[in-house]
C-alpha positions in Angstrom: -34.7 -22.1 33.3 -34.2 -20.9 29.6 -34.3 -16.8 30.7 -35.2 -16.9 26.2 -38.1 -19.7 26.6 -41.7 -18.3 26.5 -42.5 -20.2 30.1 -39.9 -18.0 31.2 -40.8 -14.8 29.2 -44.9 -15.4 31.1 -43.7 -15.6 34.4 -41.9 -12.0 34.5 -44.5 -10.4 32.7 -47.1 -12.1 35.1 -45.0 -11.5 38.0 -44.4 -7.5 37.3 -48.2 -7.3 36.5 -48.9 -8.7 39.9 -46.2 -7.0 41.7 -47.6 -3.5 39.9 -51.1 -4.1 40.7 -51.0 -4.5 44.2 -48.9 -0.9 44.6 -52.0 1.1 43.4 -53.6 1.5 46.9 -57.1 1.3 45.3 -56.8 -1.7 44.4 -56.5 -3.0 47.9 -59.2 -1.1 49.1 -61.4 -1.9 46.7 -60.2 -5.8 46.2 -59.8 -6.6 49.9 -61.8 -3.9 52.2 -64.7 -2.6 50.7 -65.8 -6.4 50.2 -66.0 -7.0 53.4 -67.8 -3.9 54.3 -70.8 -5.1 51.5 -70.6 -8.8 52.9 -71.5 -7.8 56.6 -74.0 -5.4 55.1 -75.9 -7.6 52.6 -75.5 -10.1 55.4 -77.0 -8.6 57.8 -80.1 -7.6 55.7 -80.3 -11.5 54.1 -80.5 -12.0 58.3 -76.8 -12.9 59.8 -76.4 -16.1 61.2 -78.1 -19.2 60.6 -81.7 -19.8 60.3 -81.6 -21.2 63.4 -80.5 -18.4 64.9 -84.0 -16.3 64.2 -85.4 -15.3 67.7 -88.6 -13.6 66.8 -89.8 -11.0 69.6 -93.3 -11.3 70.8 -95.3 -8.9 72.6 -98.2 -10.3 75.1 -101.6 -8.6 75.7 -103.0 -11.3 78.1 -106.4 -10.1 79.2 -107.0 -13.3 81.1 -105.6 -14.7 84.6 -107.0 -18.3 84.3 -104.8 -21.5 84.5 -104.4 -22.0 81.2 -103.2 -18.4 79.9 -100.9 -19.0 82.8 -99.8 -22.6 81.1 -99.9 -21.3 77.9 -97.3 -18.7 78.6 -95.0 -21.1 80.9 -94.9 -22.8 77.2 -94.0 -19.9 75.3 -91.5 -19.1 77.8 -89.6 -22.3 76.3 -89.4 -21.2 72.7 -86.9 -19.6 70.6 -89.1 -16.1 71.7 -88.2 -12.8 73.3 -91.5 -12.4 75.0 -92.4 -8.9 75.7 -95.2 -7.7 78.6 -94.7 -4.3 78.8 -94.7 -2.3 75.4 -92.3 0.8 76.3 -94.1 4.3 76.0 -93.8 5.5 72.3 -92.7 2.4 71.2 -95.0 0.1 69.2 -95.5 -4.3 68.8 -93.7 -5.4 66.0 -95.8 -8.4 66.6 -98.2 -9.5 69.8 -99.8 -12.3 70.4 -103.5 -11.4 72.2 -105.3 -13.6 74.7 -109.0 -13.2 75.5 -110.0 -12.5 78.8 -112.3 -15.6 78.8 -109.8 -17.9 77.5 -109.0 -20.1 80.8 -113.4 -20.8 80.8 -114.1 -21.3 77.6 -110.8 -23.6 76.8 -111.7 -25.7 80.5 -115.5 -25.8 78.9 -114.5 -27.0 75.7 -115.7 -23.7 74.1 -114.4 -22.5 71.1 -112.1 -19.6 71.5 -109.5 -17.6 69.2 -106.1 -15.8 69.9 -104.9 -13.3 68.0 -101.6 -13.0 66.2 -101.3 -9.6 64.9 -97.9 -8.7 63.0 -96.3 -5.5 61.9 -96.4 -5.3 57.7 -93.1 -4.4 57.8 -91.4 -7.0 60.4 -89.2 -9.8 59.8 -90.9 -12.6 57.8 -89.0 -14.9 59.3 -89.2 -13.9 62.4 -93.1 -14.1 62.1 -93.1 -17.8 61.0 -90.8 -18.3 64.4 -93.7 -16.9 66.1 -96.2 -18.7 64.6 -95.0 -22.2 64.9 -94.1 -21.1 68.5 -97.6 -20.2 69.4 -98.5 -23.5 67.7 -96.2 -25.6 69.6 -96.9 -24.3 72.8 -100.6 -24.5 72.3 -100.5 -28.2 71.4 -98.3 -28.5 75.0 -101.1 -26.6 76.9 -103.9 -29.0 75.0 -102.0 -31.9 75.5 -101.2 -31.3 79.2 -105.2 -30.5 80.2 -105.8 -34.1 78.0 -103.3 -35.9 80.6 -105.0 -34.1 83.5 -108.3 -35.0 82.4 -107.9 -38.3 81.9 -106.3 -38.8 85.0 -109.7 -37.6 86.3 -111.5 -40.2 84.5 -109.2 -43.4 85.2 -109.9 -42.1 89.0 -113.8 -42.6 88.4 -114.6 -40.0 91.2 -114.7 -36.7 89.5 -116.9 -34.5 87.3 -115.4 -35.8 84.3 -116.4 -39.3 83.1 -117.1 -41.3 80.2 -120.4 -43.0 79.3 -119.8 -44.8 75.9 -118.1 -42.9 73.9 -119.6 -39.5 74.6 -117.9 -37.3 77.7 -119.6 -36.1 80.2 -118.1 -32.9 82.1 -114.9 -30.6 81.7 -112.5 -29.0 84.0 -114.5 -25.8 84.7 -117.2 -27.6 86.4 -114.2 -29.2 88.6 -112.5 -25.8 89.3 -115.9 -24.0 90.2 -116.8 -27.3 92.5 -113.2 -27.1 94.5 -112.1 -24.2 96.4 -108.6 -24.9 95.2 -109.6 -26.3 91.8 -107.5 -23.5 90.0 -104.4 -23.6 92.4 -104.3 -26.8 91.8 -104.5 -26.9 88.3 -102.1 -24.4 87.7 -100.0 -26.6 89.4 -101.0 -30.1 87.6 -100.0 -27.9 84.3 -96.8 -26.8 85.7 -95.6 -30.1 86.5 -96.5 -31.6 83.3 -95.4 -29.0 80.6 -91.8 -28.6 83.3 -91.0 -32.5 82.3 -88.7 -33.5 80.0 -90.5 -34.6 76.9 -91.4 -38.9 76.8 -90.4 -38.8 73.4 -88.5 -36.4 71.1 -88.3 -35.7 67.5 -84.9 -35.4 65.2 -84.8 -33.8 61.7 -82.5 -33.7 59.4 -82.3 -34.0 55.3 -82.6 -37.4 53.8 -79.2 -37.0 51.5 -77.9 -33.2 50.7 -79.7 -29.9 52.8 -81.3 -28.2 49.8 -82.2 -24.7 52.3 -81.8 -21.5 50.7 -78.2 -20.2 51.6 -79.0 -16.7 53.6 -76.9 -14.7 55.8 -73.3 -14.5 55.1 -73.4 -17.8 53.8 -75.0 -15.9 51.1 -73.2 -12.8 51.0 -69.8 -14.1 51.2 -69.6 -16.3 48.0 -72.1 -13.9 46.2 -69.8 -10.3 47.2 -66.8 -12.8 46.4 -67.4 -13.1 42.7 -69.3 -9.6 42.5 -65.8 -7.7 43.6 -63.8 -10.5 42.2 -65.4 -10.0 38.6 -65.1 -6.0 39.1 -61.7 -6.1 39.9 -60.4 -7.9 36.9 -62.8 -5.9 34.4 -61.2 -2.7 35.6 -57.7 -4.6 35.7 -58.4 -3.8 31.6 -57.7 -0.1 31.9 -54.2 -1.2 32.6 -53.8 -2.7 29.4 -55.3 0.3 27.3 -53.1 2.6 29.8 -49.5 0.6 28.6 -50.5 0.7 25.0 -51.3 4.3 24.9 -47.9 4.5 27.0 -46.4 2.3 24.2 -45.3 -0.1 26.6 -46.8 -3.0 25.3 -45.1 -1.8 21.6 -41.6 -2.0 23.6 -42.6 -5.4 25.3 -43.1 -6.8 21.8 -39.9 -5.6 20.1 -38.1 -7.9 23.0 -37.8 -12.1 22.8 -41.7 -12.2 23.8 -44.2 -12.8 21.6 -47.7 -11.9 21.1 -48.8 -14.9 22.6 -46.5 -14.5 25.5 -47.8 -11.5 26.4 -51.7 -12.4 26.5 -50.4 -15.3 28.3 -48.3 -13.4 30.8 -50.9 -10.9 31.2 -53.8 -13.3 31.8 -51.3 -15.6 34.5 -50.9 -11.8 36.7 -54.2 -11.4 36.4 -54.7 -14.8 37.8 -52.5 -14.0 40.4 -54.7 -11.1 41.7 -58.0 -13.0 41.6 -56.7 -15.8 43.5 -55.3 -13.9 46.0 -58.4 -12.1 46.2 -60.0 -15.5 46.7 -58.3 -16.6 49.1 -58.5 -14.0 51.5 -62.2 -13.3 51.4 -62.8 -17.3 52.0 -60.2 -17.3 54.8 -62.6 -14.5 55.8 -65.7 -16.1 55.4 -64.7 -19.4 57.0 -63.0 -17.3 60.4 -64.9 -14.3 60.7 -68.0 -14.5 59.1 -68.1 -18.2 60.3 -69.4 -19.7 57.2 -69.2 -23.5 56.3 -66.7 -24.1 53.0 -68.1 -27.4 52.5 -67.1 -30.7 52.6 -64.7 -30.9 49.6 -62.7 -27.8 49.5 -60.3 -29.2 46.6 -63.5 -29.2 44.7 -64.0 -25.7 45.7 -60.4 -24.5 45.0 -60.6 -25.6 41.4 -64.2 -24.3 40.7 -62.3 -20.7 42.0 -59.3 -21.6 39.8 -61.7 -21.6 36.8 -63.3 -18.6 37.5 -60.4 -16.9 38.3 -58.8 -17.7 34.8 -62.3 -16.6 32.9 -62.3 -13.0 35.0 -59.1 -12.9 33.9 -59.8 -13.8 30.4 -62.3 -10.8 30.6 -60.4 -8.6 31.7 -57.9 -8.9 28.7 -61.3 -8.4 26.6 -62.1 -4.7 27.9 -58.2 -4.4 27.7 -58.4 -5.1 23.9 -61.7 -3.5 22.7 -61.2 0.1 23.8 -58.6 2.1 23.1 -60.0 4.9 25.8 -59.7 4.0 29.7 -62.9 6.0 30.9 -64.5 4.0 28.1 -63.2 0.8 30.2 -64.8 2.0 33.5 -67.9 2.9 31.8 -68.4 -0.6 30.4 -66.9 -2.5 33.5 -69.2 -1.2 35.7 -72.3 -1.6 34.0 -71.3 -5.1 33.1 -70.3 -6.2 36.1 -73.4 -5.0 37.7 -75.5 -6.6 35.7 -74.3 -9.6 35.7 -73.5 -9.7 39.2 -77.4 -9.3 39.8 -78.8 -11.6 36.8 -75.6 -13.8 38.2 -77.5 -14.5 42.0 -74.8 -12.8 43.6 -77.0 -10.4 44.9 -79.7 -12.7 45.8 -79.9 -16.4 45.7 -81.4 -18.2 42.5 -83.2 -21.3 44.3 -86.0 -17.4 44.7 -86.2 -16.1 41.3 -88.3 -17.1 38.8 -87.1 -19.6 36.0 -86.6 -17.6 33.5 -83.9 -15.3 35.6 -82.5 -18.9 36.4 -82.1 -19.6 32.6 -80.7 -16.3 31.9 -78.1 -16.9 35.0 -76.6 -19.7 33.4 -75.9 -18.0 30.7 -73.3 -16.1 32.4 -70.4 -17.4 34.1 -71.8 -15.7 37.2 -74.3 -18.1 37.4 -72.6 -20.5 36.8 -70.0 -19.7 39.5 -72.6 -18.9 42.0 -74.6 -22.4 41.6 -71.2 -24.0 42.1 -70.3 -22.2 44.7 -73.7 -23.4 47.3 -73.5 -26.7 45.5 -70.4 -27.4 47.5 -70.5 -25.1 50.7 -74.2 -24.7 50.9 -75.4 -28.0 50.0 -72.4 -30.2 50.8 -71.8 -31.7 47.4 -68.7 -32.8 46.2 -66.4 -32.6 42.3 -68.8 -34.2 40.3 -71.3 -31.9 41.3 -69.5 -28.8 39.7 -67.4 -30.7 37.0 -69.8 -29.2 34.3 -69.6 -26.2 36.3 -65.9 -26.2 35.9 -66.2 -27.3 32.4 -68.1 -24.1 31.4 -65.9 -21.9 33.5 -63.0 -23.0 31.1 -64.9 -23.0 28.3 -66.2 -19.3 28.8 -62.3 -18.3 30.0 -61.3 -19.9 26.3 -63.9 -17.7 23.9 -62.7 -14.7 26.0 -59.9 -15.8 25.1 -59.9 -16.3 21.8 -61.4 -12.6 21.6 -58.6 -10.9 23.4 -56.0 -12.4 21.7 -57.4 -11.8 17.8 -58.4 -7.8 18.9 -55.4 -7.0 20.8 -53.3 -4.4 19.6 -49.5 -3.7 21.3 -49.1 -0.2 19.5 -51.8 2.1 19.4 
């Protein structure tokens, strides 16, 4: 290679910027550690694993010994539910499910009845919509079960319970109180039939692409990704505001480079950094914090690519607009902050209203973010995030542009 050609000239400057970078020990801790620190935190409050991993606790006040509580609970029992009987002392229901202590009667009598689902203000939304589709599902097996039972009775002709047209004459109450073992044996009937596999089962699934609302750490990884991604190569600018107070950047253009080769070689280390950054924290994500990366990860590695050469872009803007490094910090924190949050990194934008939507795609956060679940949240491939891409590019250019007019090698 032509040690006088530019190509040349960018890859040592790059290459010393990186090399330099990565012997400040803050920058590791704060590049590599302390993301993973805020992704198992902001994971754990957006709720951990999947969303089929929500086991809501339930606590039981069953005032009621009958058949059917007894059925009703045999069905719970199957659920995705911690149930609870016995509420430690001092300790309080986060959410209980009440039973009536005429419940068995009036539900054998064809009697109207009501349980109670009491839940905690402050407990687990999602956890409480476990519950409730729980208690659902396990009251439509109880129902369905003393359906079957009773019209077992009727086919036999020789019970209490019999048809005379279309009206129904009887109920299971009067055929408990009529047989010494009535209830024994209905506990038993109910047993036997809510045991049983089901006759026929139900699959779901999305029709085309799972449009769910990433949560968990398949939230907090991509979003803590670009947040410490974005922060890392806005402070990267002090650097440059450091070698031109230092004169270093003067001596660096009285030498073959020129301008050009500089901004280049500078934005190329920067690069570097981000990518490496990248890289480790969706290793990460993928092995520890067992994430899905999608089903086109070339897609995803030039979406990163593209924002890594934008941060980078920026970060050559702070470095040419101040002359002050604590003027640098000051600005890079509050901007990445903001657009960090406006960005969905903190929280996912399928939940905020549209005009925080608009504003996202404004910023190359947003657009970064979209891209992001696009292809590991919603499975999607390229074409998906080409505009995506496009922007990316397009928003690394004007920064650009900007760094490259307003950047001064002496001071």
């Amino acid at each position: 290679m032509n040690r006088s050609g530019s190509a040349w000239l960018v890859s040592r400057i790059a290459l010393c910027d990186f090399r330099l970078t990565w012997k400040d020990r803050s920058v590791i801790i704060w590049s590599l550690l302390m993301p993973f620190v805020f992704i198992f935190v902001f994971g754990q409050i957006k709720g951990g694993g999947s969303p089929s991993d929500v086991k809501a606790t339930l606590t039981i006040e069953n005032h009621d010994d009958g058949p059917v509580s007894k059925a009703l609970l045999a069905s719970l029992g199957r659920e995705n539910l911690a149930l609870v009987f016995e509420i430690p002392e001092g300790g309080e229901a986060v959410r209980s499910l009440v039973i009536p202590e005429d419940f068995s009667e009036k539900v054998l009598s064809r009697e109207k009845t009501r349980l109670v689902l009491r839940k905690d203000e402050g407990s687990n939304s999602e956890a409480g919509q476990t519950a409730e589709v729980a208690v659902a599902r396990a009251l439509v097996k109880t129902v369905s079960a003393l359906l079957e039972i009773e019209g077992g009775i009727i086919r036999e002709g020789n019970g209490p319970i019999s048809m005379e047209g279309d009206s129904l004459s009887g109920n299971l109450w009067i055929t408990l109180e009529n047989r010494p073992d009535g209830a024994a044996a209905l506990e038993a009937d109910l047993d036997s039939i809510i045991a049983r596999a089901p006759v026929i089962t139900v699959a779901s699934s999305f029709a085309g692409k799972a449009r769910e609302i990433p949560r968990g750490y398949q939230s907090s990884v991509p979003g803590n990704l670009v947040m410490f991604v974005l922060m890392g190569m806005a402070f990267s600018g002090i650097v440059i505001t450091q070698e031109r107070r230092a004169g270093i950047l003067a001596r660096t253009a009285v030498s073959p480079a020129r301008k050009r080769d500089i901004v280049a070689g500078k934005l190329a280390g920067r690069m570097m950094v981000g990518i490496v950054q990248i890289l480790v924290l969706l290793v990460a994500g993928r092995f520890i914090f067992k994430i899905s990366l999608g089903n086109d990860v070339a897609a995803l590695v030039i979406l990163m690519v593209a924002f890594a050469f934008c941060c980078g872009a920026f970060s050559l803007v702070f470095g040419s607009l101040f002359g002050n490094p604590d003027q640098v910090a000051g600005f890079a924190i509050v901007t990445t902050l903001v657009m960090s949050a406006l960005g969905g990194c903190w929280w996912p934008l399928e939940v905020v209203p549209q005009p925080f939507r608009i504003v996202a795609f404004c910023l190359p956060t947003g657009w970064t973010m979209d891209g992001i679940h696009k292809l590991i949240s919603f499975g999607y491939g390229l074409g998906s995030v080409a505009a995506h891409i496009l922007v990316l590019v397009l928003f690394g250019a004007a920064f650009l542009a900007v760094a490259s007019a307003r950047l001064k090698l002496a001071r």
